[in-house]
C-alpha positions as a Python dict, from the first residue, in 0.01 Angstrom:
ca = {
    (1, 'X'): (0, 0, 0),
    (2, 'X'): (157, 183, 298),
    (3, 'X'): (-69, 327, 560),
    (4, 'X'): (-215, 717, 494),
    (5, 'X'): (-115, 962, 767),
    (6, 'X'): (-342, 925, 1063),
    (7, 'X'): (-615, 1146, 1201),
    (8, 'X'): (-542, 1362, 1474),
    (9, 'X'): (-771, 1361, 1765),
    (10, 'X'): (-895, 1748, 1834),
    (11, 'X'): (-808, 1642, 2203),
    (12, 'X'): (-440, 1655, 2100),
    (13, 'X'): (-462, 2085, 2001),
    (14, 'X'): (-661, 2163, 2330),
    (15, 'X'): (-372, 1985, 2480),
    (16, 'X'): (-85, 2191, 2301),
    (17, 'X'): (-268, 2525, 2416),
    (18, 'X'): (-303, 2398, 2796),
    (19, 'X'): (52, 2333, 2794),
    (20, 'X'): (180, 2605, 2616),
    (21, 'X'): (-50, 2814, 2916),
    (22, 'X'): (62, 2652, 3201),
    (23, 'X'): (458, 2543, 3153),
    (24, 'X'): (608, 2742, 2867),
    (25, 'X'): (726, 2711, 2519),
    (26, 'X'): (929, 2417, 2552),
    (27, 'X'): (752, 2207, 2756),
    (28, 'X'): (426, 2258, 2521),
    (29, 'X'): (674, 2088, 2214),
    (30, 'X'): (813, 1816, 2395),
    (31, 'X'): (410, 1703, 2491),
    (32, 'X'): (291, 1801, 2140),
    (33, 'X'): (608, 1562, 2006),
    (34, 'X'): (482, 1311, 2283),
    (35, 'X'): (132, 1336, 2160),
    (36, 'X'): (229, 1340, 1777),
    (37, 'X'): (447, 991, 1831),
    (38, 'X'): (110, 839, 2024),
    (39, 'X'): (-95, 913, 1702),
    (40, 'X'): (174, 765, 1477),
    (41, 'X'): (150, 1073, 1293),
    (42, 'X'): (539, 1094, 1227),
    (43, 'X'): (569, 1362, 900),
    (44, 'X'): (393, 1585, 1192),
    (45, 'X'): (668, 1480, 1465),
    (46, 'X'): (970, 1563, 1232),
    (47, 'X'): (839, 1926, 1253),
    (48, 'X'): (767, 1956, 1588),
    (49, 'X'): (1109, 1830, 1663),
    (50, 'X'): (1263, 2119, 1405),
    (51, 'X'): (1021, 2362, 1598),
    (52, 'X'): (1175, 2216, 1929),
    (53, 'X'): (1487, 2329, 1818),
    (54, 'X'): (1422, 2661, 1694),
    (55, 'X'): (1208, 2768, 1991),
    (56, 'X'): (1605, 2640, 2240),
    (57, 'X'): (1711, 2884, 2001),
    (58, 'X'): (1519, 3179, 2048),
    (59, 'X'): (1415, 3262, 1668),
    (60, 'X'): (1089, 3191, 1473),
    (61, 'X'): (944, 2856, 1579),
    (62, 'X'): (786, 2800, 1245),
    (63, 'X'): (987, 2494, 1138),
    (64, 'X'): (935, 2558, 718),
    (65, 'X'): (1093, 2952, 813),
    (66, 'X'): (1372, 3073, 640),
    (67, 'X'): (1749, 2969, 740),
    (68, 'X'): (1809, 3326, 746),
    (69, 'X'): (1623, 3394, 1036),
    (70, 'X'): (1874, 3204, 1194),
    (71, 'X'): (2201, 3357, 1344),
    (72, 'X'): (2470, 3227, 1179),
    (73, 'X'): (2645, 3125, 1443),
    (74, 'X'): (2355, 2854, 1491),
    (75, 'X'): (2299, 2754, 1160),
    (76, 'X'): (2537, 2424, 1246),
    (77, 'X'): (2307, 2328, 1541),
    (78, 'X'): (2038, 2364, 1375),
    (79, 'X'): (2120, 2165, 1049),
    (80, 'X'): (2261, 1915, 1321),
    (81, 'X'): (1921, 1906, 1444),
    (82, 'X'): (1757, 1850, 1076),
    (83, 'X'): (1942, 1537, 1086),
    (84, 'X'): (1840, 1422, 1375),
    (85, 'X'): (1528, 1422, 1321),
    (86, 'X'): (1510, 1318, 1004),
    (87, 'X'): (1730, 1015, 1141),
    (88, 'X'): (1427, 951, 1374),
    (89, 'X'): (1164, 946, 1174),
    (90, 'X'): (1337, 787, 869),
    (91, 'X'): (1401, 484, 1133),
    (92, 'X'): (1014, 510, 1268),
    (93, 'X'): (869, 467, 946),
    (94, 'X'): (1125, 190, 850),
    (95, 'X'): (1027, 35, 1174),
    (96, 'X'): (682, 39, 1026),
    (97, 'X'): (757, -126, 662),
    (98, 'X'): (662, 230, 555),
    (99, 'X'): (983, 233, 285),
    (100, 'X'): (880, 524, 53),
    (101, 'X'): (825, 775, 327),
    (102, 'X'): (1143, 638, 492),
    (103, 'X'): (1348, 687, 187),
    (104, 'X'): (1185, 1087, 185),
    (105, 'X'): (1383, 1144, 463),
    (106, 'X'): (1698, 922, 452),
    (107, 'X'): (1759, 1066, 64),
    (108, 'X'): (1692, 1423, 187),
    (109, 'X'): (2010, 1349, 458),
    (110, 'X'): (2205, 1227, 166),
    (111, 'X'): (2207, 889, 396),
    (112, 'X'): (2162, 533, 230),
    (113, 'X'): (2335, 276, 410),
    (114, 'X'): (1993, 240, 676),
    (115, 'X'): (1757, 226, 348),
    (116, 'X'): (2005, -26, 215),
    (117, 'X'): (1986, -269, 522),
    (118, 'X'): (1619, -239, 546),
    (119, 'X'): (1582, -337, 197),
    (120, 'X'): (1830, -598, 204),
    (121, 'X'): (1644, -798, 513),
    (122, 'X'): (1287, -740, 322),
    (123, 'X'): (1114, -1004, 235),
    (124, 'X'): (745, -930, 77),
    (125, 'X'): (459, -1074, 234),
    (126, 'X'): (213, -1187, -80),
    (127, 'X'): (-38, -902, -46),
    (128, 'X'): (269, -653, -88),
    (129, 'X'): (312, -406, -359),
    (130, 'X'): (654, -423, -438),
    (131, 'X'): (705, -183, -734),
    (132, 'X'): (771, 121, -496),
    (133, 'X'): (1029, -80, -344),
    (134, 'X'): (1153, -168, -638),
    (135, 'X'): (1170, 220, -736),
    (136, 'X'): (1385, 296, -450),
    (137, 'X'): (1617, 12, -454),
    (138, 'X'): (1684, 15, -866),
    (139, 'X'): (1611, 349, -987),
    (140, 'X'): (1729, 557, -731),
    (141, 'X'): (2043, 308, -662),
    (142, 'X'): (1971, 232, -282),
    (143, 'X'): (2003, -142, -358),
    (144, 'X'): (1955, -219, -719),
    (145, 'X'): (2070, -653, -665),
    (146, 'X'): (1730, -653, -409),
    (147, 'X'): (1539, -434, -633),
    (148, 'X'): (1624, -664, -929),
    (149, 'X'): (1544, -1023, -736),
    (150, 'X'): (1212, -840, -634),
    (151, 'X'): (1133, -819, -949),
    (152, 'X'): (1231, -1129, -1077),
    (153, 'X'): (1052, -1324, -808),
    (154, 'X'): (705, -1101, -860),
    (155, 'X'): (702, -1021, -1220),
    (156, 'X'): (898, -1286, -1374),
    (157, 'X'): (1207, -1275, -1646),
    (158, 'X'): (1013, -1089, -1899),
    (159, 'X'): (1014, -776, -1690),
    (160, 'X'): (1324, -855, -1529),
    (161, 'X'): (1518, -844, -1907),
    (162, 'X'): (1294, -523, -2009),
    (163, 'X'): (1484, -385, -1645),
    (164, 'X'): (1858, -485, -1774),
    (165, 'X'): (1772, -425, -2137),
    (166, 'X'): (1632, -63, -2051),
    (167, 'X'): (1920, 50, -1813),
    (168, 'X'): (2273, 142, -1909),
    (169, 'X'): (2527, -109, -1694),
    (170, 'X'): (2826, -92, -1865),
    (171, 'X'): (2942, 123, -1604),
    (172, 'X'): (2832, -69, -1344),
    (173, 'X'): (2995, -446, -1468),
    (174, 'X'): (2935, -597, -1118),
    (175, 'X'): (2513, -505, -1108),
    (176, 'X'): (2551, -627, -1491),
    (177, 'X'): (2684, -975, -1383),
    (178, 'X'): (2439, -991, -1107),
    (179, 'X'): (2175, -945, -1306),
    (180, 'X'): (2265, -1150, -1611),
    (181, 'X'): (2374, -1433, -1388),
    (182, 'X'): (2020, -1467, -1233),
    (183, 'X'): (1865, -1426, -1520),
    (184, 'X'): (2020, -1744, -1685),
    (185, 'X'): (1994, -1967, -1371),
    (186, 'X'): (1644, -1837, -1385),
    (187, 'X'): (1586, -1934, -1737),
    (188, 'X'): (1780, -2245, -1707),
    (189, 'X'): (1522, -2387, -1423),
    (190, 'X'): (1222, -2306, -1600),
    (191, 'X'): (1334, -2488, -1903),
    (192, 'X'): (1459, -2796, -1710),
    (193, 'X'): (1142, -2817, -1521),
    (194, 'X'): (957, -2805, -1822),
    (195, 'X'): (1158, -3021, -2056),
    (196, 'X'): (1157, -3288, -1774),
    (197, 'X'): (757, -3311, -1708),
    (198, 'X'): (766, -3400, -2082),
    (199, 'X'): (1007, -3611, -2100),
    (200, 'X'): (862, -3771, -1775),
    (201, 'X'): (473, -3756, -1920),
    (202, 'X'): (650, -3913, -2251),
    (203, 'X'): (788, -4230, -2040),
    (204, 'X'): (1129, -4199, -2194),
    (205, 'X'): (1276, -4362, -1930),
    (206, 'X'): (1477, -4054, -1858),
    (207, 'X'): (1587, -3988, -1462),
    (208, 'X'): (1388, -3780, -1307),
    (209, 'X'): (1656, -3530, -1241),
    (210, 'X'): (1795, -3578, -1617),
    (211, 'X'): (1982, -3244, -1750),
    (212, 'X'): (1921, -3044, -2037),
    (213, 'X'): (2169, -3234, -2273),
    (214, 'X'): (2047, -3558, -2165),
    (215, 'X'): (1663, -3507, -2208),
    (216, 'X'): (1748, -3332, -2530),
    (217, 'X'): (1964, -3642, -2670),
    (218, 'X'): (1688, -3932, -2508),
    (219, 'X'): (1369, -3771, -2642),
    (220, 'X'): (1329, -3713, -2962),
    (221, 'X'): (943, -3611, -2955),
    (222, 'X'): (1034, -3284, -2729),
    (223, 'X'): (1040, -3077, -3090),
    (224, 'X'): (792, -3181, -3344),
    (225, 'X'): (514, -2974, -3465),
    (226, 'X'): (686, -2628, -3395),
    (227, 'X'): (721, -2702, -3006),
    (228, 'X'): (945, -2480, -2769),
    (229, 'X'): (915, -2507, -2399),
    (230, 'X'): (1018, -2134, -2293),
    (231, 'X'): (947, -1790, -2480),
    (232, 'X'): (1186, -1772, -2724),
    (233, 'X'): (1242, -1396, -2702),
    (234, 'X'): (1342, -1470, -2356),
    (235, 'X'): (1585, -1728, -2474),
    (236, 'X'): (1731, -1537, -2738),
    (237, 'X'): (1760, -1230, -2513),
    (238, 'X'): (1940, -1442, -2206),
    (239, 'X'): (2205, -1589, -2448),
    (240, 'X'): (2265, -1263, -2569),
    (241, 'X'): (2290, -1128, -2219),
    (242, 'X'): (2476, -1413, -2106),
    (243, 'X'): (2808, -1311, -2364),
    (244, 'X'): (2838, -1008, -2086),
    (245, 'X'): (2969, -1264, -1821),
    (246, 'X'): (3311, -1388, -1710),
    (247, 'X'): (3430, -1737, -1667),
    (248, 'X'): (3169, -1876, -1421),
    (249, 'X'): (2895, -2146, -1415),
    (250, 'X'): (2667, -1918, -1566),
    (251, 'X'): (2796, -1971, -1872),
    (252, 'X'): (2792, -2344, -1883),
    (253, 'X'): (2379, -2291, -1823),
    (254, 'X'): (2403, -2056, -2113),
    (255, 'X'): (2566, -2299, -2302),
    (256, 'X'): (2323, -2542, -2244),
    (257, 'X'): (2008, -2299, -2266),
    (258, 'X'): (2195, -2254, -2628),
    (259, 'X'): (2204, -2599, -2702),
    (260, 'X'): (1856, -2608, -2663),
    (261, 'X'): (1794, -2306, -2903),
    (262, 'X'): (1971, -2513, -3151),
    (263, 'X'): (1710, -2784, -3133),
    (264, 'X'): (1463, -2574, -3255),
    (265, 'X'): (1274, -2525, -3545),
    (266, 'X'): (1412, -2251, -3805),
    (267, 'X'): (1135, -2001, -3784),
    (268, 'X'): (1158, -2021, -3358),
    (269, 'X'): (1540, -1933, -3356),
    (270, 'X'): (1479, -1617, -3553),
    (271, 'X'): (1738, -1408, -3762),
    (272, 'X'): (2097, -1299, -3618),
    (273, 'X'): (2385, -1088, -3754),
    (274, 'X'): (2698, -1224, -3860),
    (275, 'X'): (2925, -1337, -3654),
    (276, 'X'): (2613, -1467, -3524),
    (277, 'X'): (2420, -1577, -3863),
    (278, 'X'): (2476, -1984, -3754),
    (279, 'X'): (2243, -1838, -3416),
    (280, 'X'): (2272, -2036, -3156),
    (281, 'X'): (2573, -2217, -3278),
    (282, 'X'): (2764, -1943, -3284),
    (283, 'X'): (2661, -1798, -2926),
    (284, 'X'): (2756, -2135, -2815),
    (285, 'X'): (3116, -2139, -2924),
    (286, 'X'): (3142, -1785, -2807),
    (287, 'X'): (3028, -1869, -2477),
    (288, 'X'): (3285, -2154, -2447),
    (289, 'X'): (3581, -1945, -2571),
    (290, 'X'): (3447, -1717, -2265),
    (291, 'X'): (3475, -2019, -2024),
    (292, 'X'): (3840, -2125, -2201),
    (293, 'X'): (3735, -2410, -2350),
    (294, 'X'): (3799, -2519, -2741),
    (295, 'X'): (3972, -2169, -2759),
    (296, 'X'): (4170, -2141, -3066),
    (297, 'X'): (3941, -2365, -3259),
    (298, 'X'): (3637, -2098, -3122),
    (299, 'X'): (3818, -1838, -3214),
    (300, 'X'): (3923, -1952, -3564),
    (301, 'X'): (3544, -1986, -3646),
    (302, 'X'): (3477, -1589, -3569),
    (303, 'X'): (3788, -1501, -3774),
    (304, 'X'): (3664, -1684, -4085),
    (305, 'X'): (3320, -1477, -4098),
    (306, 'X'): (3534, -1171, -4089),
    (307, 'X'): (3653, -1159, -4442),
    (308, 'X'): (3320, -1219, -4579),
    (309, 'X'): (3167, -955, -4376),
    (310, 'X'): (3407, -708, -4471),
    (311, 'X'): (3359, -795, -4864),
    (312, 'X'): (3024, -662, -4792),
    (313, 'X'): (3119, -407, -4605),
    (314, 'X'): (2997, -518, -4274),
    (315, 'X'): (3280, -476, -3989),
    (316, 'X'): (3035, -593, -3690),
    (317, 'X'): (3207, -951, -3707),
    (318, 'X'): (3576, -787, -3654),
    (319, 'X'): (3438, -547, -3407),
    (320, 'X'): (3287, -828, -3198),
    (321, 'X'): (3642, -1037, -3200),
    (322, 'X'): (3795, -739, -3108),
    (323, 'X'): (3571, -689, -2817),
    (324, 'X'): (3614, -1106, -2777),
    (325, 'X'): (4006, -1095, -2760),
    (326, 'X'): (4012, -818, -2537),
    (327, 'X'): (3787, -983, -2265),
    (328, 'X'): (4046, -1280, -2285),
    (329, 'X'): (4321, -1039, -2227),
    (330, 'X'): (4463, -1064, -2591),
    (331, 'X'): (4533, -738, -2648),
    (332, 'X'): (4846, -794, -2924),
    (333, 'X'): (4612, -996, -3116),
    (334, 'X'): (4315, -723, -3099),
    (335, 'X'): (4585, -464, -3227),
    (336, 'X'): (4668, -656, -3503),
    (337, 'X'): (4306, -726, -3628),
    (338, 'X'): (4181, -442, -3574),
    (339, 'X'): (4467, -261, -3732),
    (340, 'X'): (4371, -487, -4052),
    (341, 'X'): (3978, -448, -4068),
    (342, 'X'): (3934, -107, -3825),
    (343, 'X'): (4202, 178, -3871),
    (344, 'X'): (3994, 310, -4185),
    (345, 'X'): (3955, 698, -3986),
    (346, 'X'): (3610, 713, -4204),
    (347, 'X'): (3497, 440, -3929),
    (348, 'X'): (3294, 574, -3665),
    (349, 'X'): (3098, 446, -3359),
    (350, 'X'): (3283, 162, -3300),
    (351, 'X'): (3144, -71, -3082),
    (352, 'X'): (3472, -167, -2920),
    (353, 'X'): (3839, 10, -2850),
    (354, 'X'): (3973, 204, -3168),
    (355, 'X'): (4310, 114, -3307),
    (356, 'X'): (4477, 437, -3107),
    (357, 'X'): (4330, 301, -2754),
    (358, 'X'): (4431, -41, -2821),
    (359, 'X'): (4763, 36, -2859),
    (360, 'X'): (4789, 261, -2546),
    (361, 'X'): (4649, -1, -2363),
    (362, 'X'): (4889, -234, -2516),
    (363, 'X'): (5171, 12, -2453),
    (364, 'X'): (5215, 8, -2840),
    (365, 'X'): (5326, 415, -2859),
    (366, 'X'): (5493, 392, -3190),
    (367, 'X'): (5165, 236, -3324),
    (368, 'X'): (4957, 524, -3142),
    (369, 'X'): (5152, 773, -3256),
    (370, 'X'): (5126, 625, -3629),
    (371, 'X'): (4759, 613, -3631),
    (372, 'X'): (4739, 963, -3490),
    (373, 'X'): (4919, 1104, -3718),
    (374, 'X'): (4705, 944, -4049),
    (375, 'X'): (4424, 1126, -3813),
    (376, 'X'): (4576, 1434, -3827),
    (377, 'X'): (4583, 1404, -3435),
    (378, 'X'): (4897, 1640, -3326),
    (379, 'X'): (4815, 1611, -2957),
    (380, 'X'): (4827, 1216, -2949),
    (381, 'X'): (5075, 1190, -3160),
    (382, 'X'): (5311, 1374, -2983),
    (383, 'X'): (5150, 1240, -2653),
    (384, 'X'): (5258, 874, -2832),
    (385, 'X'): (5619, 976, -2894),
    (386, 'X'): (5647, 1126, -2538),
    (387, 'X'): (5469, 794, -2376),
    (388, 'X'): (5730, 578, -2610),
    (389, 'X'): (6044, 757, -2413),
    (390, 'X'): (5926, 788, -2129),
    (391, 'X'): (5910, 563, -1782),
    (392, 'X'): (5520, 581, -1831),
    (393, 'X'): (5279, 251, -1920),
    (394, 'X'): (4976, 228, -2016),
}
């Protein structure tokens, strides 16, 4: 909890008044600034300081007055002067670990980067309430990777999926990965610590620093009665997560947190939509086609649940190899399937690129322009034909 604002000592207004009496206006502000900084009482010294300036000026010394008391040829001074002090005492209270009143004055200025290098060297002592922190640095954008690991670190991966799961990053790919990638490594430890003090309490005669594939093919007590190791929520909602993230090591964890997931009993793995009805299986093999591993054999297995889906009117499984074939920067192949099983015009909400944008991006104009027209889209037809004759790409 940061400090309140301090008491001032009556001392300090007999002081003021003496002052003001015996040297003048200006000289009474700078001791009443001098006498506000002794008392730590810093909201009170970002005042004075406006009053300083307003009193060199010759208007109003009230610092909350009106701008238009101002002449406007001193209105840039002034403001200058705002910003000075708000630079000040921003920096005083970040001196003093005081972070939410620091951020009241660097986010008034329009000013991050100070906030942002504070938070980014802060490091929470175990009596510290982090969550206002945590405010400044993920909700209000100042430094959402710290405001994330704070999280993490106090709160644990439950909260720190509700966090990802409850903001919109598709705009933001780079927090997303981030994010997603600490989450799994995250994960990932938890279960290997756990799997290996049963293994080890066992006597299996497992290493002590056995992985996840090895523990799971040496013991085969680790799953009877119903056992799982880690909240299988979290599991489920990390592999999901994990599908977000380029080729990196990440996803070999994730492959291995979904190997795990397979090893469990039915009713723990829970219920997923085609293309991912086989669960964990199936997040598995997308994961590796992610990585570029088993590709075309991968990718054969999502095209066979499309036909099926699409019987039953379910185009989720095309939509998802769409989305798939894109990230591996397949784009003729995403044309042509979704040209198949998506250029019905009655389909709406997509969740990936229509037909129309696929071909832009694929610098298929003649394709656009077809589909535009079936739309009754003039404008992008005729922006298809123009694009098809023209010097322009994509």
């Amino acid at each position: 909890m940061e400090p309140e604002t301090p008491v001032l000592d009556p001392a300090l207004f007999d002081h003021a008044e003496a002052t003001l009496s015996q040297s003048g206006p200006l000289v009474a502000v700078d001791a009443l600034i001098a006498d506000l900084m002794k008392a730590e009482n810093f909201q009170a010294v970002f005042y004075a300081m406006l009053m300083r300036k307003r009193v060199e000026l010759g208007v109003s010394p009230f610092p909350t007055g009106p701008s238009n008391e101002l002449p406007a040829e001193a209105h840039e001074a002034y403001e200058n002067a705002i910003r000075d002090a708000g630079r000040t005492v921003g920096g005083l209270y970040l001196d003093r670990r005081e972070y939410a009143k620091a951020w009241g004055y660097f986010r008034m200025l329009g000013e991050q980067e100070r906030m942002f290098v504070a938070l980014d060297a802060y490091e929470p002592a175990p009596e510290d309430d982090i969550y206002g922190i945590v405010e400044i640095a993920w909700q209000h954008g100042v430094h959402p990777q710290k405001g994330f690991d704070l999280l993490l670190s106090r709160s644990g991966i439950c909260s720190a999926i509700t966090m990802v799961g409850s903001a919109d990053l598709s705009k933001n790919p780079e927090l997303r990965e981030f994010c997603v990638k600490k989450l799994v490594r995250s994960l990932h430890e938890q279960l290997t610590d756990r799997l290996r003090g049963d293994t080890a309490a066992g006597h299996t005669g497992l290493d002590a620093d056995a992985t996840i594939p090895q523990m799971l093919a040496g013991d085969p007590n680790l799953f009877g009665d119903d056992t799982y190791h880690i909240d299988v929520s979290h599991l489920s909602s990390v592999v999901q997560l994990a599908t977000h993230l380029p080729a990196c090591a990440e996803l070999d964890l994730a492959g291995e947190l979904c190997l795990y997931g397979q090893h469990l009993s039915p009713n723990l793995r829970g219920e997923m939509p085609a293309p991912f009805d086989q669960g964990y299986a199936d997040y598995a093999k997308y994961l590796e086609i992610l990585a570029g591993r088993n590709v075309e054999a991968n990718l054969g297995r999502f095209r066979a649940k499309i036909e099926v889906a699409v019987v039953e009117g379910d185009t989720f499984p095309a939509e998802v190899l769409v989305n798939l074939l894109v990230r591996i920067d397949r784009l003729p192949e995403a044309l042509n399937l979704a040209k198949q099983y998506l250029a019905d015009p009655e389909l709406r909400e997509l969740s990936c690129p229509t037909v129309s944008e696929l071909a832009r991006r694929a610098g298929d104009f003649a394709t656009m322009s077809a589909v535009a027209k079936t739309n009754a889209d003039p404008v992008n037809y005729l922006a298809g034909l123009i694009a098809a004759r023209s010097p322009f790409q994509k």
